[in-house]
LOTORBA-48380 format. One line per 8 residues: number of its first residue (from 1); their letters; for each residue x negated, y, z negated of N, C-alpha, C, O. Coordinates in steps of 0.2 Angstrom, whole numbers. Layout:
BEGIN
NUM) a) X/Y/Z/X/Y/Z/X/Y/Z/X/Y/Z; ...
***
This chain:
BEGIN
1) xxxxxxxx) -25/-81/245/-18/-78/245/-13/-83/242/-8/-81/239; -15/-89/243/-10/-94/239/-9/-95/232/-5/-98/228; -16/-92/229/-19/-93/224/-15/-86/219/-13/-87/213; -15/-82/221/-12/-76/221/-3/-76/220/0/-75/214; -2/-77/225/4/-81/227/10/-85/219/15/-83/216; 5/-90/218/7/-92/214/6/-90/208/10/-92/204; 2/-85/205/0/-81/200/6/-77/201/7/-76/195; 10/-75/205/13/-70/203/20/-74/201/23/-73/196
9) xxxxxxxx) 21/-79/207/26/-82/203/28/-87/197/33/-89/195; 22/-87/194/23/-89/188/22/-84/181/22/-85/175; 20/-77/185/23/-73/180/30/-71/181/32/-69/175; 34/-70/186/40/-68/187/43/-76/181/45/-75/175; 42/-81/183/46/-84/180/45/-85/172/49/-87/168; 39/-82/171/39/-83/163/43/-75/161/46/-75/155; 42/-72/165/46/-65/163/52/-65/163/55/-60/160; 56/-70/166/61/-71/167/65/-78/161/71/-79/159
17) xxxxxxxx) 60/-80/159/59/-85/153/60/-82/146/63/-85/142; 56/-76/146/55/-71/142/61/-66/140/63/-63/135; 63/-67/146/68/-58/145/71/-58/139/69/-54/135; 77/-63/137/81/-64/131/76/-60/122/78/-56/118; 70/-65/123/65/-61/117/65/-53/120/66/-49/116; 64/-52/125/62/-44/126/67/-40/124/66/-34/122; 74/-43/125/78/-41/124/82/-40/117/87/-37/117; 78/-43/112/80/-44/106/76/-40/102/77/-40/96
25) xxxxxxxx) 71/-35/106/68/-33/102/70/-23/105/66/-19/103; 73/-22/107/77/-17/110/81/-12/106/81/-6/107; 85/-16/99/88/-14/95/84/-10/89/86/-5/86; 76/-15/87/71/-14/84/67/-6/87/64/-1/85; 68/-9/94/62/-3/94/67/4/96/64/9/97; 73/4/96/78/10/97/80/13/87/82/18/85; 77/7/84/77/11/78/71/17/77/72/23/77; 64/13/77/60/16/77/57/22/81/53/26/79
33) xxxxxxxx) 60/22/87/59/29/91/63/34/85/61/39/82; 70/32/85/78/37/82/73/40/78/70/45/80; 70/35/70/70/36/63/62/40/64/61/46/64; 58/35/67/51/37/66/45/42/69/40/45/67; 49/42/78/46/47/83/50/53/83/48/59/82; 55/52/83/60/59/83/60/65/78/61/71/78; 59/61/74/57/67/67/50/68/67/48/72/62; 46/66/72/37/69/71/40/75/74/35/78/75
41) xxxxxxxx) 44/77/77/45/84/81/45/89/74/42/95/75; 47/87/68/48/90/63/43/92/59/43/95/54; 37/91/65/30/93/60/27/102/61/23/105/58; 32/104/66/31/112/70/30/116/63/27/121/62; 34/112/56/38/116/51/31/118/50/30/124/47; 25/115/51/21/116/44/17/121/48/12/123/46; 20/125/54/14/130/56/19/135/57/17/139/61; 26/137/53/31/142/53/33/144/47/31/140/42
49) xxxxxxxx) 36/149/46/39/149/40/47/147/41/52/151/42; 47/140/42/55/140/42/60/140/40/61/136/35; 66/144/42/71/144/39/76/140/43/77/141/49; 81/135/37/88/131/41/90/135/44/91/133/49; 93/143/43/97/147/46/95/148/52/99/148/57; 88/150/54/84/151/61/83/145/64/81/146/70; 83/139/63/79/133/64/74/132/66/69/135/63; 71/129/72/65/127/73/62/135/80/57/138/80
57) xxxxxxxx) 69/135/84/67/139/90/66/148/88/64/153/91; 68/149/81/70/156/79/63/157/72/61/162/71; 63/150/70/57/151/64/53/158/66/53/160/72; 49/161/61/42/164/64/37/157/64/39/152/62; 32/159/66/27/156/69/20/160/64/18/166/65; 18/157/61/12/158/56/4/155/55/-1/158/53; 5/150/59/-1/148/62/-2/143/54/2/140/52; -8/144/52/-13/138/46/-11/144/40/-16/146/36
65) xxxxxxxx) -5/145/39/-4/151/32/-3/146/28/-7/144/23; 2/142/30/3/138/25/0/131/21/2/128/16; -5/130/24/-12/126/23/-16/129/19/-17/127/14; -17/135/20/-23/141/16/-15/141/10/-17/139/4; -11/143/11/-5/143/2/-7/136/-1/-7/136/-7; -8/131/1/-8/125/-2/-15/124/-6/-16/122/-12; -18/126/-2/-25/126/-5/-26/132/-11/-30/131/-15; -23/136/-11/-24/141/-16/-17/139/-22/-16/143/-26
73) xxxxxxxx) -15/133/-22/-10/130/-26/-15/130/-34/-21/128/-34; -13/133/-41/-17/133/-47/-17/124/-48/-21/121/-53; -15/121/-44/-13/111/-48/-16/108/-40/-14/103/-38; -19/111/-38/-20/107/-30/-24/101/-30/-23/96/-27; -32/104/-36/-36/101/-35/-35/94/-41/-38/89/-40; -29/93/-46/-30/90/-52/-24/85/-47/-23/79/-50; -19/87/-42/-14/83/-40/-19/79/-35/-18/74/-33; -24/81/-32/-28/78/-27/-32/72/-30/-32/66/-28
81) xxxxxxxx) -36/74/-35/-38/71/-39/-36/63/-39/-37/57/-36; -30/65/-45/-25/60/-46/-22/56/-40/-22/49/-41; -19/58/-34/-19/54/-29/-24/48/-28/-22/42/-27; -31/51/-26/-34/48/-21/-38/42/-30/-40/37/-29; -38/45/-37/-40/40/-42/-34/33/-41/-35/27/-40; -29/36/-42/-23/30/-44/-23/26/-37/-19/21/-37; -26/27/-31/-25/25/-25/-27/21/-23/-25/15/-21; -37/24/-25/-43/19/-24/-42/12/-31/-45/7/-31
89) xxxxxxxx) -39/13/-37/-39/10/-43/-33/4/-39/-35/-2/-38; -28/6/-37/-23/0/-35/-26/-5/-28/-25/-11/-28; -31/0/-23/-32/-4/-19/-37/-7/-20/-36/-12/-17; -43/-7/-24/-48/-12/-28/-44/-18/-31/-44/-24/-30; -40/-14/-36/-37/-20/-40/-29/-23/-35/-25/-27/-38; -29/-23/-31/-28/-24/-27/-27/-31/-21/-23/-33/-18; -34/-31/-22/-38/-36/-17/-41/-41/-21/-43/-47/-19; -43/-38/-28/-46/-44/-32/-44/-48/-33/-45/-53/-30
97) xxxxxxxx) -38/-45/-38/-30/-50/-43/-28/-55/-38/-28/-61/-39; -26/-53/-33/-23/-58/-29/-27/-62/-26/-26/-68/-27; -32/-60/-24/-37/-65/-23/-39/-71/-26/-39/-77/-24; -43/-68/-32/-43/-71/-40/-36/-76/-39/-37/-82/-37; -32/-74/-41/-24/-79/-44/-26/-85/-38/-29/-90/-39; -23/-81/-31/-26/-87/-24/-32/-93/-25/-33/-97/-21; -35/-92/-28/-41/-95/-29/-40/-102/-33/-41/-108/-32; -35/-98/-39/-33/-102/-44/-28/-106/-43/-29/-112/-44
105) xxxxxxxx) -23/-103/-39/-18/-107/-38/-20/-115/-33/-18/-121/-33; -26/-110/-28/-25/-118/-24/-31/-123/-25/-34/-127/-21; -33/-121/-32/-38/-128/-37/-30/-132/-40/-31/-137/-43; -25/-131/-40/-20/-132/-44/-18/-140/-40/-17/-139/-34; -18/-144/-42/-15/-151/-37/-7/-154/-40/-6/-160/-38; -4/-150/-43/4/-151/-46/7/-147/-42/8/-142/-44; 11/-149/-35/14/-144/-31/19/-142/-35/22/-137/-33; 22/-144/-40/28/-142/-44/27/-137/-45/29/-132/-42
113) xxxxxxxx) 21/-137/-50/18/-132/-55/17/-125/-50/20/-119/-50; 14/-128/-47/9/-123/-40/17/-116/-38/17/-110/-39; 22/-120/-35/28/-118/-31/29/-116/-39/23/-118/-39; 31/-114/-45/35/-113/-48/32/-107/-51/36/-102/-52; 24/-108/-52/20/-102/-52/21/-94/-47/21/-88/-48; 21/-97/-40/21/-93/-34/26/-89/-36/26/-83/-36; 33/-94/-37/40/-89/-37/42/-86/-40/46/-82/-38; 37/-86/-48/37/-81/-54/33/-74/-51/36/-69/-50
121) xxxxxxxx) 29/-74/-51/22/-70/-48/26/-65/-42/25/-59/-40; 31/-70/-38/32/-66/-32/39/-63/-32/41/-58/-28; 44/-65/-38/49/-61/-38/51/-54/-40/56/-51/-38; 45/-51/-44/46/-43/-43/44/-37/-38/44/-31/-38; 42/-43/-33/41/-39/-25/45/-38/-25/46/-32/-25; 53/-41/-25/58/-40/-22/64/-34/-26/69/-32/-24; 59/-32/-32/63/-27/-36/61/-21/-34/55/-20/-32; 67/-15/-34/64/-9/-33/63/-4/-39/65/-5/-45
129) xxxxxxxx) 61/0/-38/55/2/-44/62/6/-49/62/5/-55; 66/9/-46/72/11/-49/74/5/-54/76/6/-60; 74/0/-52/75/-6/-59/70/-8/-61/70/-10/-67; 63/-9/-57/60/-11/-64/56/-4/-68/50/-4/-71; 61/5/-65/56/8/-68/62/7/-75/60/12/-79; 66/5/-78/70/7/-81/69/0/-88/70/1/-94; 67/-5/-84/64/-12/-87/58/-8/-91/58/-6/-97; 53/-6/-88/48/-3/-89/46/3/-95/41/4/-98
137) xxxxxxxx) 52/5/-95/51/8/-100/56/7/-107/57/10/-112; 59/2/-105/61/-3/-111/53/-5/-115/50/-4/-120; 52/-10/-110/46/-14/-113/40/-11/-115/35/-14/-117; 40/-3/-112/32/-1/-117/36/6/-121/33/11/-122; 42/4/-123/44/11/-127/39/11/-134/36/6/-135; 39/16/-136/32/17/-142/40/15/-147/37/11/-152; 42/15/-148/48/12/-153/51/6/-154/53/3/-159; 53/4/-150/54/-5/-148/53/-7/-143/56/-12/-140
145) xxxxxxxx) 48/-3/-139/47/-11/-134/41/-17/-138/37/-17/-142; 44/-22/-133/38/-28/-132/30/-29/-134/27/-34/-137; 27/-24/-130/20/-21/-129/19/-17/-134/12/-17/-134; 21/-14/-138/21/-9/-143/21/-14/-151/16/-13/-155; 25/-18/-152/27/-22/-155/21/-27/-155/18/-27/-160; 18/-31/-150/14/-36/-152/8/-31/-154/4/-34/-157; 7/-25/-151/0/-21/-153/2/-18/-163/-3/-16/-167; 7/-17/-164/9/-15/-172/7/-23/-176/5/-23/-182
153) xxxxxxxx) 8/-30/-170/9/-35/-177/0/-36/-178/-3/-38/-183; -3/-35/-172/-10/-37/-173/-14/-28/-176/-20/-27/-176; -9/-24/-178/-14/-20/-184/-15/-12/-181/-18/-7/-184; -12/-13/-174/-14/-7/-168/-10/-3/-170/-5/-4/-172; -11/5/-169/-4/11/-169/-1/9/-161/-4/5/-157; 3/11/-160/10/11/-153/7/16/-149/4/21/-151; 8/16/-144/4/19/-139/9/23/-132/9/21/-126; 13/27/-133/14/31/-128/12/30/-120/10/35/-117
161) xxxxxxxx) 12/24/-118/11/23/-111/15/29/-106/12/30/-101; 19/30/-106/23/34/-100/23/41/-101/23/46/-96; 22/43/-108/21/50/-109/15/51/-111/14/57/-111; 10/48/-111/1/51/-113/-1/51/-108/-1/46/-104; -4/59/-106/-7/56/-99/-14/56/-100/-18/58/-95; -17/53/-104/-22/48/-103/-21/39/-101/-25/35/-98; -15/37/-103/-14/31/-102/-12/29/-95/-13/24/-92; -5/36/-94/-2/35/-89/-4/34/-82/0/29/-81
169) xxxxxxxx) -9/34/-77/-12/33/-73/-14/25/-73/-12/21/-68; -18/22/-79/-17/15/-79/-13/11/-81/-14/5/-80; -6/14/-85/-2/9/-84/3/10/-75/8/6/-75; 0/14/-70/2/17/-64/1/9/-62/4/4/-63; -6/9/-60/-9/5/-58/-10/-1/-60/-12/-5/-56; -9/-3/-67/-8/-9/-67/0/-12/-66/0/-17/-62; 4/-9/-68/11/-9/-68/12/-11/-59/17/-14/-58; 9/-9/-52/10/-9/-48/9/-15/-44/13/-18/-40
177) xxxxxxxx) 1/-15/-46/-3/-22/-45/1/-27/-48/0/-32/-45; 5/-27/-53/9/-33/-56/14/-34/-52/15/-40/-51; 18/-30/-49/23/-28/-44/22/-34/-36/25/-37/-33; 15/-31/-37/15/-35/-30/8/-39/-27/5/-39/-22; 6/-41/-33/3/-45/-32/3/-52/-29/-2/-54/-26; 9/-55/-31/11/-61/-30/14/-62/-21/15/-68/-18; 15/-57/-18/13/-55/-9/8/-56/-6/8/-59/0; 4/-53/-9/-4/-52/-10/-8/-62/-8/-10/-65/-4
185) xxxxxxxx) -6/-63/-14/-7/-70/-14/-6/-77/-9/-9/-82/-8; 2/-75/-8/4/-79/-4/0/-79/4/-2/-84/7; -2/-72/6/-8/-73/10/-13/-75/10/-16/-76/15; -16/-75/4/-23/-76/4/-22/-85/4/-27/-88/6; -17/-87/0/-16/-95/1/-15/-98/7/-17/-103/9; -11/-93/13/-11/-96/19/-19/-98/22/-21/-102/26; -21/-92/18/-29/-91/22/-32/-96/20/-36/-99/24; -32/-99/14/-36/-103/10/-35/-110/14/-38/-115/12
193) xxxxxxxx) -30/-109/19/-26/-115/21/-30/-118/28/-30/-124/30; -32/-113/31/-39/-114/37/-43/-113/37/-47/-111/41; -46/-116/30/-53/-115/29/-55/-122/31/-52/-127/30; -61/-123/35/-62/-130/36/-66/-135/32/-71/-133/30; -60/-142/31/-62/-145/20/-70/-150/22/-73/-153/18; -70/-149/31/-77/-152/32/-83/-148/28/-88/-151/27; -81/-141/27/-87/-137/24/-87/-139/17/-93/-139/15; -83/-139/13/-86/-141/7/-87/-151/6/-89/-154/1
201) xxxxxxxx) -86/-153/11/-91/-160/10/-97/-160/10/-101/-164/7; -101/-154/18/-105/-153/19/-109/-148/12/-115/-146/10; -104/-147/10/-109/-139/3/-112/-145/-2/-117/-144/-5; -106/-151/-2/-106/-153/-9/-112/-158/-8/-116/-159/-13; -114/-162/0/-119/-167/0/-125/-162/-3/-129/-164/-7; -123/-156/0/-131/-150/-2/-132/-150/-7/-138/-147/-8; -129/-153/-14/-127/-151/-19/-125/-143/-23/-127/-140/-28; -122/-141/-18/-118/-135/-22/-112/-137/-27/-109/-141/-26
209) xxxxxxxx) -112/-133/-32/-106/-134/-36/-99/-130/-35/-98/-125/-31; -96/-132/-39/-89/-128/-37/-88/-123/-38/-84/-120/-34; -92/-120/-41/-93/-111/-41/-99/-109/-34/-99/-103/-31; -101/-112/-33/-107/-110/-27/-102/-112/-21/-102/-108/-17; -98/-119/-20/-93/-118/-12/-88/-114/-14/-84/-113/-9; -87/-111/-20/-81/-105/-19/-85/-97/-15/-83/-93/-12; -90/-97/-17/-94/-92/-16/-98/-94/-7/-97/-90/-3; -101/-100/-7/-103/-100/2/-97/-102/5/-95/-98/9
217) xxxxxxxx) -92/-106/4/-86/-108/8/-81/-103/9/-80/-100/13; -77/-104/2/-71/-102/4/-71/-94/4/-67/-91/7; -74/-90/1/-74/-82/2/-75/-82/8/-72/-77/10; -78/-84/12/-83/-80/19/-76/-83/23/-74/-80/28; -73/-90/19/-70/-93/25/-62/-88/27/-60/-88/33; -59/-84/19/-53/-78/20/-57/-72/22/-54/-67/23; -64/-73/23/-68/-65/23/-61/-59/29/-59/-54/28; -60/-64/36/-55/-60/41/-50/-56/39/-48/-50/40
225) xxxxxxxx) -47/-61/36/-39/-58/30/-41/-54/25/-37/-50/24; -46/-54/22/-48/-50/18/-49/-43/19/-47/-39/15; -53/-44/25/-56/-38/28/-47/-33/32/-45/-28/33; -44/-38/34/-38/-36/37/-32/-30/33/-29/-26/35; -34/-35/24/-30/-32/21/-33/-25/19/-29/-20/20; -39/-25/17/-43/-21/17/-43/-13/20/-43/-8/16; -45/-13/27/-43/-11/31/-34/-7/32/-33/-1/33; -31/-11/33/-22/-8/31/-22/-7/24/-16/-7/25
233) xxxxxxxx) -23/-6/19/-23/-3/12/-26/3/13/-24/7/9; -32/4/16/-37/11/15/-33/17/20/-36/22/21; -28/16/23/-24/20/27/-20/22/20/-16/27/20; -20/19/15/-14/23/10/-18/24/5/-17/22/-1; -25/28/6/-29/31/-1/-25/37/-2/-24/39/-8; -22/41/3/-19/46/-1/-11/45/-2/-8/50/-2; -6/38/-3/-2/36/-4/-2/31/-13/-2/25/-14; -2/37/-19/-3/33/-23/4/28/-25/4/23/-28
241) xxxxxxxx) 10/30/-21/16/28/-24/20/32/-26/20/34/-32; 26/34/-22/31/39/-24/35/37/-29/35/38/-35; 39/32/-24/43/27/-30/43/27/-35/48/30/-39; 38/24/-37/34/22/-44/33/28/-49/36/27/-55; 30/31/-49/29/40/-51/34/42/-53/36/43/-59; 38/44/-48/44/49/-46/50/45/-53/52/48/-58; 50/36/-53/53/36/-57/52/35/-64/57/36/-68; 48/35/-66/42/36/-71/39/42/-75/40/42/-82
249) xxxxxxxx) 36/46/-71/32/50/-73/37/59/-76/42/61/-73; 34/62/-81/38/67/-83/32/73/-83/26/72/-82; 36/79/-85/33/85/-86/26/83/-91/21/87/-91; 25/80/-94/20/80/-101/14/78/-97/9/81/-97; 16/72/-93/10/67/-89/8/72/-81/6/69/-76; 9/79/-81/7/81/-73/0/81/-71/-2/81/-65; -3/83/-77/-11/85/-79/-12/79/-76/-14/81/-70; -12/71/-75/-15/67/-76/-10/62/-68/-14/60/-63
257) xxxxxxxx) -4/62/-68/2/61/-64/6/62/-59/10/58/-56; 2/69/-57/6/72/-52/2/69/-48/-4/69/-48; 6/68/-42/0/64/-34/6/71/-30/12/74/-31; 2/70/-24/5/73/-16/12/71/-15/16/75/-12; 12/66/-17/20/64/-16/26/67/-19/32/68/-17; 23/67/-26/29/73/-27/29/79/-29/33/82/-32; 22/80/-28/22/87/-25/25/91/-19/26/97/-19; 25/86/-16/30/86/-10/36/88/-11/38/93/-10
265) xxxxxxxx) 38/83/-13/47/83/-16/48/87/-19/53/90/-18; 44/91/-26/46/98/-29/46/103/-25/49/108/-26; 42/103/-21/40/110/-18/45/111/-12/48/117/-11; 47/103/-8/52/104/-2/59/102/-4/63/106/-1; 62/98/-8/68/99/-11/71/102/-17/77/103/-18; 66/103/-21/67/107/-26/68/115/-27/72/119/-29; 60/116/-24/59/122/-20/61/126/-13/60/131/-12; 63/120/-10/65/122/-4/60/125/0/61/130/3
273) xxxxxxxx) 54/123/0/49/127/3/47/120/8/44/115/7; 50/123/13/51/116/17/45/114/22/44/109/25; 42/121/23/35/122/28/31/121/24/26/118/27; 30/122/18/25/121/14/24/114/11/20/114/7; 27/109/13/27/102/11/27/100/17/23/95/17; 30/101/21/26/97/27/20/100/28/17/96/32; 18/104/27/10/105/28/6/99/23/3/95/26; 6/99/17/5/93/12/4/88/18/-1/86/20
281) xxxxxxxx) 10/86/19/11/80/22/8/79/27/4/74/27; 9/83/32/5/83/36/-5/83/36/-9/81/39; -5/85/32/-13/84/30/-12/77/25/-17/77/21; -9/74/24/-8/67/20/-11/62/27/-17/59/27; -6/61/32/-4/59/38/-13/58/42/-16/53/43; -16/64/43/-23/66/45/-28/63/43/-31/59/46; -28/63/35/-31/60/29/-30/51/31/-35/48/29; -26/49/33/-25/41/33/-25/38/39/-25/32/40
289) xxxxxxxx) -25/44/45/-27/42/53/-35/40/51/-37/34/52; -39/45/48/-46/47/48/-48/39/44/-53/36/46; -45/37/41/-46/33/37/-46/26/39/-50/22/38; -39/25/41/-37/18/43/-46/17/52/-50/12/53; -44/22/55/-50/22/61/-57/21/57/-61/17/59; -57/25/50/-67/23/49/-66/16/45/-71/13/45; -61/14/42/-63/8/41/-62/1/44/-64/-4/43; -57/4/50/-57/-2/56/-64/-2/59/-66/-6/63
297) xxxxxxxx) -67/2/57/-77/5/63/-80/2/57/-85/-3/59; -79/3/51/-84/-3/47/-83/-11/48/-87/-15/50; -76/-11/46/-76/-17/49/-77/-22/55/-78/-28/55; -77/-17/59/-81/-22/66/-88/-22/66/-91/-27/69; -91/-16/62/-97/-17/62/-100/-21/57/-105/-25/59; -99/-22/53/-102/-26/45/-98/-34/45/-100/-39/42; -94/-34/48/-88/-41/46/-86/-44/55/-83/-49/57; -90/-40/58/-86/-42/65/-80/-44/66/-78/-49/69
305) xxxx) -75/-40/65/-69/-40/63/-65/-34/66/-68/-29/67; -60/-34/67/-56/-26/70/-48/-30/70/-45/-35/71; -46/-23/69/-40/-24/68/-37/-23/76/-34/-28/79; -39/-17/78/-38/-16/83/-42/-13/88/-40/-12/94
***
């Protein structure tokens, strides 16, 4: 009883210790009810034919029509296509590039050099794609960009990266991976940062070389972070990048360019076909529940790891 006693009281007090944090987080989570819960009410649209004049209580009510129109779209199959290609291509290269760089960076033993590298690498996370879609098409213009230019001095014809849509998809995905890979990195350094330096003394008595304790030590040693990022990235297989596209991509490139995302946006603010895009959406959403759950279930099972 006393034992109990005391258990309670030292959770009142820690609760009481606590409150100020609890309370600082009130503001945070009144956002995300407003912006984020309140508007899933807004999912009704995709099983009505709704109209702003009727709203949501006067809509008709259509059941899975607009699902079955989606699917019967003449571009459904080549925008899905393209989604889930430029999605799986970012999230592989993805997980590499940063990795690779992370690997590199911390054999580096000049912290000058190291921090000065990190800062370059890491400062166009913080651009939004509206500025560097506009850099971007400076520097791969088929008439005076940069990239055009050094492939003309080495003997190359000029290459239409933003309007061929053979190219366009991979310059999607490399241009993105470039974007944020230096984010990418900075976690895999912190990771790199507990790995224990007893194990490569022990590799090295074994005689392992430095390619072999990268390979038994330090891989297995990020393998949790790895798998974590993993895991939260395979929730956005059908997220190839609105932004990015949207500011980018043109009529010439849809064959090859068009993803969910703005398909969305032409259909729902262009065309105002505003149940028909949340239907999209809504099977986007389904698509990335199913997704993020099976690969949190591989991951506990193959890496003994879980996110949640």
């Amino acid at each position: 009883m006393t034992s109990a006693l005391t258990r309670a009281n030292r959770s009142a007090a820690r609760l009481k210790r606590e409150m100020p944090l609890h309370f600082m987080l009130l503001p945070g989570l009144a956002l995300i009810i407003v912006f984020h819960y309140v508007p899933m009410f807004g999912i009704v649209m995709a099983f009505q034919d709704f109209s702003p004049s009727k709203g949501f209580a006067k809509s008709l009510w259509v059941g899975l029509e607009n699902f079955k129109y989606v699917m019967t779209l003449p571009n459904i199959g080549s925008v899905i296509f393209n989604t889930v290609f430029i999605a799986v291509m970012k999230i592989v290269l993805g997980l590499i590039v940063p990795i690779s760089v992370a690997l590199m960076l911390n054999e580096v033993a000049l912290k000058v050099f190291k921090r000065t590298v990190q800062t370059i690498i890491y400062f166009p996370h913080f651009l939004s794609w509206v500025i560097l879609g506009g850099v971007l098409m400076d520097v791969l213009s088929p008439n005076s960009g940069i990239v055009n230019d050094m492939i003309r001095l080495f003997g190359g014809k000029p290459v239409y990266f933003l309007g061929n849509k053979t190219w366009f998809p991979y310059t999607m995905v490399v241009t993105a991976v470039w974007k944020n890979f230096g984010y990418d990195t900075i976690v895999y350094l912190a990771a790199l940062t507990n790995v224990d330096r007893n194990l490569y003394e022990a590799a090295s008595i074994d005689g392992a070389g430095h390619i072999a304790q990268t390979w038994h030590v330090t891989l297995p040693g990020i393998l949790p972070i790895v798998t974590l990022m993993a895991v939260l990235n395979l929730g956005n297989i059908l997220n190839a990048g609105f932004d990015q596209i949207f500011n980018l991509y043109s009529p010439s490139v849809y064959s090859t360019g068009d993803i969910i995302d703005t398909l969305v946006y032409r259909l729902g603010l262009e065309q105002a076909q505003f149940s028909v895009s949340t239907a999209v959406g809504l099977f986007k959403s389904v698509v990335s529940i199913v997704m993020v759950s099976l690969s949190n279930y591989l991951a506990g099972r193959y890496a003994n790891y879980r996110v949640f």
